[in-house]
C-alpha positions as CSV (number, residue, x, y, z in Angstrom):
1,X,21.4,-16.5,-6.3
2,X,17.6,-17.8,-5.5
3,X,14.7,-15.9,-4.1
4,X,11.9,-17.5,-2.3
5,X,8.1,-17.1,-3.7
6,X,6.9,-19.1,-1.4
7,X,4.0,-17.5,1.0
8,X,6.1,-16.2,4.1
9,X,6.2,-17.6,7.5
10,X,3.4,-17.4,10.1
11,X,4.9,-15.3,12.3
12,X,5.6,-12.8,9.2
13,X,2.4,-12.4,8.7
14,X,1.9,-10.5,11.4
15,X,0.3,-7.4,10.3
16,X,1.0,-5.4,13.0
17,X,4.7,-6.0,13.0
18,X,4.7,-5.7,8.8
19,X,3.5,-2.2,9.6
20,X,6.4,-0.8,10.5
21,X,7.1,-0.2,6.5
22,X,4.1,-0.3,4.3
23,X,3.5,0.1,0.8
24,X,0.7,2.6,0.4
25,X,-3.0,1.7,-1.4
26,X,-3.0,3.3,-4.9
27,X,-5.9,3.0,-7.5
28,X,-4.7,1.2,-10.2
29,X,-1.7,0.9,-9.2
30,X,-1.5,-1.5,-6.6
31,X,-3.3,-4.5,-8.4
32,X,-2.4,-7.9,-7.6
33,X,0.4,-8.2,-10.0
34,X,2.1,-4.9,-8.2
35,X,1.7,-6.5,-5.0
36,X,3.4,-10.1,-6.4
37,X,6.7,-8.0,-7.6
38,X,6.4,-5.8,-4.2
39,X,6.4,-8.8,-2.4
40,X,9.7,-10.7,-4.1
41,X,11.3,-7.8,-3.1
42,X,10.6,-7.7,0.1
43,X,9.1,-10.6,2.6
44,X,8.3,-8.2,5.8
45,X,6.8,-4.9,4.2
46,X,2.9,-4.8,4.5
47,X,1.4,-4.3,0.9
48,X,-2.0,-2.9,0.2
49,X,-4.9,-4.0,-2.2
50,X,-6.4,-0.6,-3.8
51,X,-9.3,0.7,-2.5
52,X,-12.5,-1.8,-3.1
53,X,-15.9,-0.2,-2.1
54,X,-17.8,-2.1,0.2
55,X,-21.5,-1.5,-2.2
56,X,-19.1,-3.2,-4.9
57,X,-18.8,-6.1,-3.1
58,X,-22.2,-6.4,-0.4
59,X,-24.3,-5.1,-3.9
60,X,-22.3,-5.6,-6.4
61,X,-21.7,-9.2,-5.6
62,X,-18.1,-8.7,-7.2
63,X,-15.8,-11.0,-5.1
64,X,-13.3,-10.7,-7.5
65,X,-12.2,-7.8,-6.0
66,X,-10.8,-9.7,-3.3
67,X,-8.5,-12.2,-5.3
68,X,-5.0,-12.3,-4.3
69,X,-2.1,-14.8,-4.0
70,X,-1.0,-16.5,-0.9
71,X,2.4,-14.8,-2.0
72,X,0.9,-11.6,-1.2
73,X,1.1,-12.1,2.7
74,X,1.1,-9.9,4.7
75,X,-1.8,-8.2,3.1
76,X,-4.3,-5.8,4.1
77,X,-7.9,-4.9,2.2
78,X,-8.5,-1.4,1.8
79,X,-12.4,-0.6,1.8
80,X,-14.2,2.3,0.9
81,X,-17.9,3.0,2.5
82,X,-19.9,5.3,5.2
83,X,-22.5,2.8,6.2
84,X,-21.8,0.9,8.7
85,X,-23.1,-2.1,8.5
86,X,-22.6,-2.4,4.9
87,X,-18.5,-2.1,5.7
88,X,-19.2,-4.9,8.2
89,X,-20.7,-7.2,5.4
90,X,-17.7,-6.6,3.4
91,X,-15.1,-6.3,6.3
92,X,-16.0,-9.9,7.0
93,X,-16.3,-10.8,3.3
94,X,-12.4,-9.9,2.8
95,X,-11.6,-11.6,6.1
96,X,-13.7,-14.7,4.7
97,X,-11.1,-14.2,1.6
98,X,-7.8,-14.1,4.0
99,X,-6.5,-10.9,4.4
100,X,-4.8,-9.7,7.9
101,X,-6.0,-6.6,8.4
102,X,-9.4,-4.4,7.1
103,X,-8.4,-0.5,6.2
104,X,-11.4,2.1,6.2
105,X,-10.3,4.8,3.9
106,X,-11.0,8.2,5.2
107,X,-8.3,10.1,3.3
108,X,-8.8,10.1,-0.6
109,X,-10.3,13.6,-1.8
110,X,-11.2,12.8,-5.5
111,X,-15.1,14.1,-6.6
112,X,-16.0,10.3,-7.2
113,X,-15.0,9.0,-3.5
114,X,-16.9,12.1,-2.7
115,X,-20.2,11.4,-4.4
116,X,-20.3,8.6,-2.5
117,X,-20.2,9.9,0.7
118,X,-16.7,8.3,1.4
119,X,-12.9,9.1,1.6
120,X,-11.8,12.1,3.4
121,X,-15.2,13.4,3.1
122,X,-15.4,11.6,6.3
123,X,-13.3,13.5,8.1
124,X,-16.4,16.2,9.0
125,X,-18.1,13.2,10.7
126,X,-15.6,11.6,13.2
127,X,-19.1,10.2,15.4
128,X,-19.9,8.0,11.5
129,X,-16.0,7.0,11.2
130,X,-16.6,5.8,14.9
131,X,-19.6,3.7,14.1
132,X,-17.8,2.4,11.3
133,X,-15.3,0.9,12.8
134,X,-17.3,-0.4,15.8
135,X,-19.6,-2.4,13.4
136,X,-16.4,-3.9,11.7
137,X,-14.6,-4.7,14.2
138,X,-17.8,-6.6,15.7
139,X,-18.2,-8.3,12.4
140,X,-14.2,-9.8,12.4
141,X,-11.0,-11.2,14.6
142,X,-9.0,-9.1,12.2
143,X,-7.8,-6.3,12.9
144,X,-9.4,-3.1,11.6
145,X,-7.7,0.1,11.3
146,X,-8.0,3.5,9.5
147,X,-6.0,5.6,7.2
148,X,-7.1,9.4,7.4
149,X,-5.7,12.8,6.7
150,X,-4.5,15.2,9.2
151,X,-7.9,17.7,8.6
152,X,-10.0,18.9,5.7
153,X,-10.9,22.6,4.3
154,X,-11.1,24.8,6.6
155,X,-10.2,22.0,9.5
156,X,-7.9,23.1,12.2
157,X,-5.5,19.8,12.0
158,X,-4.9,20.7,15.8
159,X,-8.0,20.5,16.9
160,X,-9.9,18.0,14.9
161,X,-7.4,15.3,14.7
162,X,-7.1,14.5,18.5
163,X,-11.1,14.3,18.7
164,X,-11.1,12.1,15.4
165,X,-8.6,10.1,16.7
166,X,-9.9,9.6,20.5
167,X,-13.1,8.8,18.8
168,X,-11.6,6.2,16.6
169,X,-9.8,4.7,18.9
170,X,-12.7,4.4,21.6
171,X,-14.7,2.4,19.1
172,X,-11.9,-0.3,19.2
173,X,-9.3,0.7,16.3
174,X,-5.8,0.4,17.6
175,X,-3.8,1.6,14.7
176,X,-4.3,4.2,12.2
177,X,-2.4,5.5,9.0
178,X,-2.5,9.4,8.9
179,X,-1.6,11.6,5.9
180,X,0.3,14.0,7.0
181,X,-1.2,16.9,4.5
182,X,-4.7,18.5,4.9
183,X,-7.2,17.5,1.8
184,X,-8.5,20.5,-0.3
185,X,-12.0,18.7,-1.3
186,X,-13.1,21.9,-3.3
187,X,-10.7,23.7,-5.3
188,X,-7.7,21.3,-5.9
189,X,-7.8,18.0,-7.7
190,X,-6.5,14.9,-6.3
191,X,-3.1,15.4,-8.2
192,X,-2.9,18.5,-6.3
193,X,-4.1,17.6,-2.9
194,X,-1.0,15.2,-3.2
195,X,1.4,18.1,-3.0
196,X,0.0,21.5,-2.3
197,X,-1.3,21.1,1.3
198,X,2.0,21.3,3.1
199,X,3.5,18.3,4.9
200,X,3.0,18.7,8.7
201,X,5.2,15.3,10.1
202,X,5.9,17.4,13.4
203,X,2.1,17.3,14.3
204,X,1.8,13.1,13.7
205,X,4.8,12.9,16.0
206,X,2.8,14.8,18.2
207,X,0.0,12.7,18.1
208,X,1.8,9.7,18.8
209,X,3.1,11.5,22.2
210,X,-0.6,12.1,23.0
211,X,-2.0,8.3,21.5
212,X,0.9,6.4,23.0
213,X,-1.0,3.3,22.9
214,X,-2.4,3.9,19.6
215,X,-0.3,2.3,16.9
216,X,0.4,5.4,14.3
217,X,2.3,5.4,10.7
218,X,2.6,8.2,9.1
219,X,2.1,8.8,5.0
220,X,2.8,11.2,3.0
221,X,6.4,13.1,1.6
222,X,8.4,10.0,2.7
223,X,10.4,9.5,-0.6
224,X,13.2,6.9,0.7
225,X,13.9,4.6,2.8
226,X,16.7,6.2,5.1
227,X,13.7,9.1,5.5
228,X,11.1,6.4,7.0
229,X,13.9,4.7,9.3
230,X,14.5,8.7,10.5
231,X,10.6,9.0,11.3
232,X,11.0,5.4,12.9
233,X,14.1,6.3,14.8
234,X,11.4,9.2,16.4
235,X,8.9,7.2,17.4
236,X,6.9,6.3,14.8
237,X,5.2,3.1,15.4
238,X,5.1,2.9,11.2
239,X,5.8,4.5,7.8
240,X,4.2,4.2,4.8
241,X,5.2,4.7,1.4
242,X,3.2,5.7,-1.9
243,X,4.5,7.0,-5.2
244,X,8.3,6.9,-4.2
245,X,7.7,3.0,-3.6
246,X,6.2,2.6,-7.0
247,X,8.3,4.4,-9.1
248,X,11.3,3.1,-7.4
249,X,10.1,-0.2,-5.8
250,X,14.0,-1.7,-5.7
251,X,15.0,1.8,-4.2
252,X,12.6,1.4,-0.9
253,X,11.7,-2.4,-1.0
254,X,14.8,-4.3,-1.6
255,X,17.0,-3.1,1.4
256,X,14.0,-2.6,3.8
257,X,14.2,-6.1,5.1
258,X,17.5,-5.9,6.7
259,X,17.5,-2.4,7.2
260,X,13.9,-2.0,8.6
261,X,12.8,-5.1,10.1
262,X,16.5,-6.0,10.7
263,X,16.1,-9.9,9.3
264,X,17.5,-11.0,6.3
265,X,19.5,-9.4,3.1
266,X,19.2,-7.0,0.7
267,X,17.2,-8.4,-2.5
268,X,18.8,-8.3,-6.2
269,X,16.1,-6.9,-8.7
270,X,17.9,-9.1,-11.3
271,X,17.0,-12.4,-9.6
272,X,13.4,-10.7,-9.1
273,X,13.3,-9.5,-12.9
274,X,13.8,-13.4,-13.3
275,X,11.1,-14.4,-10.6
276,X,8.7,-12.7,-12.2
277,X,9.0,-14.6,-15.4
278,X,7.3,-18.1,-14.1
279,X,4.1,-15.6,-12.6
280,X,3.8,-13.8,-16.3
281,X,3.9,-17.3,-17.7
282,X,0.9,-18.3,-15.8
283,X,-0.8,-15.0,-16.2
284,X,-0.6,-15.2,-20.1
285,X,-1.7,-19.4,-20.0
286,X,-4.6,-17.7,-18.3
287,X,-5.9,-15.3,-20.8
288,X,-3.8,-12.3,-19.8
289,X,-1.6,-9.8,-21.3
290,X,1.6,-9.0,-20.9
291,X,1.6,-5.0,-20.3
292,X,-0.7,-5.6,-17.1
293,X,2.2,-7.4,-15.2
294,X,5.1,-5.4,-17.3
295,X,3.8,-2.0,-16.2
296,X,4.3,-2.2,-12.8
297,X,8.0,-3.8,-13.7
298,X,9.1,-0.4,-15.5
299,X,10.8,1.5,-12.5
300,X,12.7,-2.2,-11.2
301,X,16.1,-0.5,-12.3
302,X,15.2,3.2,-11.6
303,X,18.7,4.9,-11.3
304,X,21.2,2.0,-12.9
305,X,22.6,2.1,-15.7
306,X,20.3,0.8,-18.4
307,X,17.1,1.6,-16.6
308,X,15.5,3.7,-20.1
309,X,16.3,0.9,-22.7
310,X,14.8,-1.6,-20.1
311,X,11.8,1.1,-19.6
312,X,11.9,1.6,-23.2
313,X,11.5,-2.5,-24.4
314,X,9.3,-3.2,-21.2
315,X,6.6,-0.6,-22.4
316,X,7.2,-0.4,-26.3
317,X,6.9,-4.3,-26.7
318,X,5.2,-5.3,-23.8
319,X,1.9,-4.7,-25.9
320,X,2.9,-6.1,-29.3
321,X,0.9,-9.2,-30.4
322,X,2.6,-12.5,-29.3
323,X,4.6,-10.9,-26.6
324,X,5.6,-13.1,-24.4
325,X,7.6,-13.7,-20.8
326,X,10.7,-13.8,-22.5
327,X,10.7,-10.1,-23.2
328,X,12.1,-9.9,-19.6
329,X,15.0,-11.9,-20.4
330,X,15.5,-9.5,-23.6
331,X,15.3,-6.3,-21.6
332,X,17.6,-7.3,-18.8
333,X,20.1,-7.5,-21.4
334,X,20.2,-3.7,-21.7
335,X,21.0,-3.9,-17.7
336,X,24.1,-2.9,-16.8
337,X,25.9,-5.6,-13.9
338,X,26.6,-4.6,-10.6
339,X,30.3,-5.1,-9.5
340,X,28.3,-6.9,-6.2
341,X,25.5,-7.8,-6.8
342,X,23.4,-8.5,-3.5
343,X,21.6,-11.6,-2.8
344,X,18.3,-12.3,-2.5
345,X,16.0,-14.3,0.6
């Protein structure tokens, strides 16, 4: 049983075509180390750095944001910024850096993406979001798309979400990520906004009968994979998955390429368990820890038998002094065998 780390093909790195299942941005959450063990489990699914603001990187001068592996592909940068010509400077600072695709965030609600005049903030200024993504997509070949909520406050999703789109779309973005839940920006937290504003898939699906040249995915309340190949089956153009893909990343990643992209086989999480282990040896020769590549690893096993003593070693020893790769090794031991085990491409 092998598994190929090796960056994928040309053609797979097609952004637009990875699209169709994506693996939503998450602060802290989808570091480069997430995106490594996302990626040995599946080669197709489009993966997303966490959000980077553009003054971090045009002011701030911190390029390291952009670091990821050639592994990684397809990849898309997520920025985070309401002037338009400081996203342009950083839009064609992450192209400079290789990724496939630059993503204006326009749907987080939390107090400190609003302090800055970002995130779904934006959604009251669809003219800004417009300008925005005319001055990127002048600045790079790439392309340059958008990931918004449905509405905000007092909004009418019905209403505002054609105009923001039509706008968006006019100023030369051709595909857009939409959250299919209203943001609360006073009142509820981020937490909340995550699951209080009820879903509204019906009206997405609707917006892709009215944008039928407009690439849409929708996010939000997709929690397997046989749900996002249902949305697909509908017309969807794309799906994209958050928590439900971190928690459970063997559970939506390991059978998508097959059963989304319909190329290759289901992938083994043992065999990636195992992959990981020359990448952690590296990180550690480098000066890093353990716990920041075994933290992401914790849900690998979500539902088998011997998932919690493989949590439990992963995050009690994971931090010890000395810890090393071969922890993983030790914790797949409390893994119980599949009678067929799939293999891995």
């Amino acid at each position: 049983m092998t598994i190929n780390a090796e960056p994928v093909e040309k053609g797979v790195s097609d952004v637009r075509r990875a699209a169709r299942l994506s693996v939503a941005p998450m602060m802290d959450w989808t570091d480069r180390h997430c995106r490594y063990l996302h990626r040995l489990l599946s080669r197709h699914a489009l993966l997303y750095t966490e959000m980077v603001t553009a003054p971090a990187l045009v002011r701030g001068n911190a390029l390291h944001l952009l670091d990821h592996a050639p592994q990684e592909h397809p990849v898309a940068l997520q920025l985070g910024g309401s002037d338009p010509q400081e996203l342009a400077q950083a839009a064609r600072l992450g192209a400079a850096a290789g990724f496939g695709e630059i993503n204006l965030n326009c749907g987080c609600p939390s107090d400190r993406v609003q302090s800055g005049t970002f995130g779904a903030v934006m959604m009251r200024d669809p003219r800004l979001v417009a300008e925005c993504v005319a001055a990127m997509r002048a600045a790079v070949d790439v392309e340059v798309t958008v990931k918004c909520r449905i509405g905000v406050d007092e909004q009418e999703p019905e209403t505002v979400l054609p105009d923001f789109l039509s706008r968006i779309s006019g100023a030369g973005c051709n595909r857009v990520i939409i959250h299919a839940r209203k943001a609360w920006l006073q009142g509820l937290s981020p937490k909340e906004n995550r699951h209080i504003p009820p879903l509204d898939h019906d009206l997405v699906l609707r917006m892709k009968e009215r944008f039928p040249a407009l690439h849409i995915s929708l996010n939000g309340g997709v929690t397997s994979l046989e749900q996002a190949a249902a949305l697909l089956e509908r017309g969807l153009d794309g799906v994209m998955i958050g928590r439900a893909a971190y928690h459970d990343p063997a559970g939506i990643l390991s059978r998508a390429d097959p059963l989304i992209f319909g190329q290759g086989k289901a992938s083994d999480p043992v065999a990636v368990a195992r992959a990981m282990v020359p990448y952690i040896e590296r990180h550690l020769e480098q000066g890093g820890k353990l716990h920041q590549v075994t933290r992401h690893m914790l849900g690998l096993f979500a539902g088998r038998p011997g998932a919690r003593a493989w949590r439990r070693v992963l995050s009690e020893e994971a931090h010890r002094d000395g810890a090393g790769a071969g922890l993983i090794a030790e914790a797949l031991e409390r893994i119980a065998p599949l009678a067929a085990p799939a293999d891995i491409c």
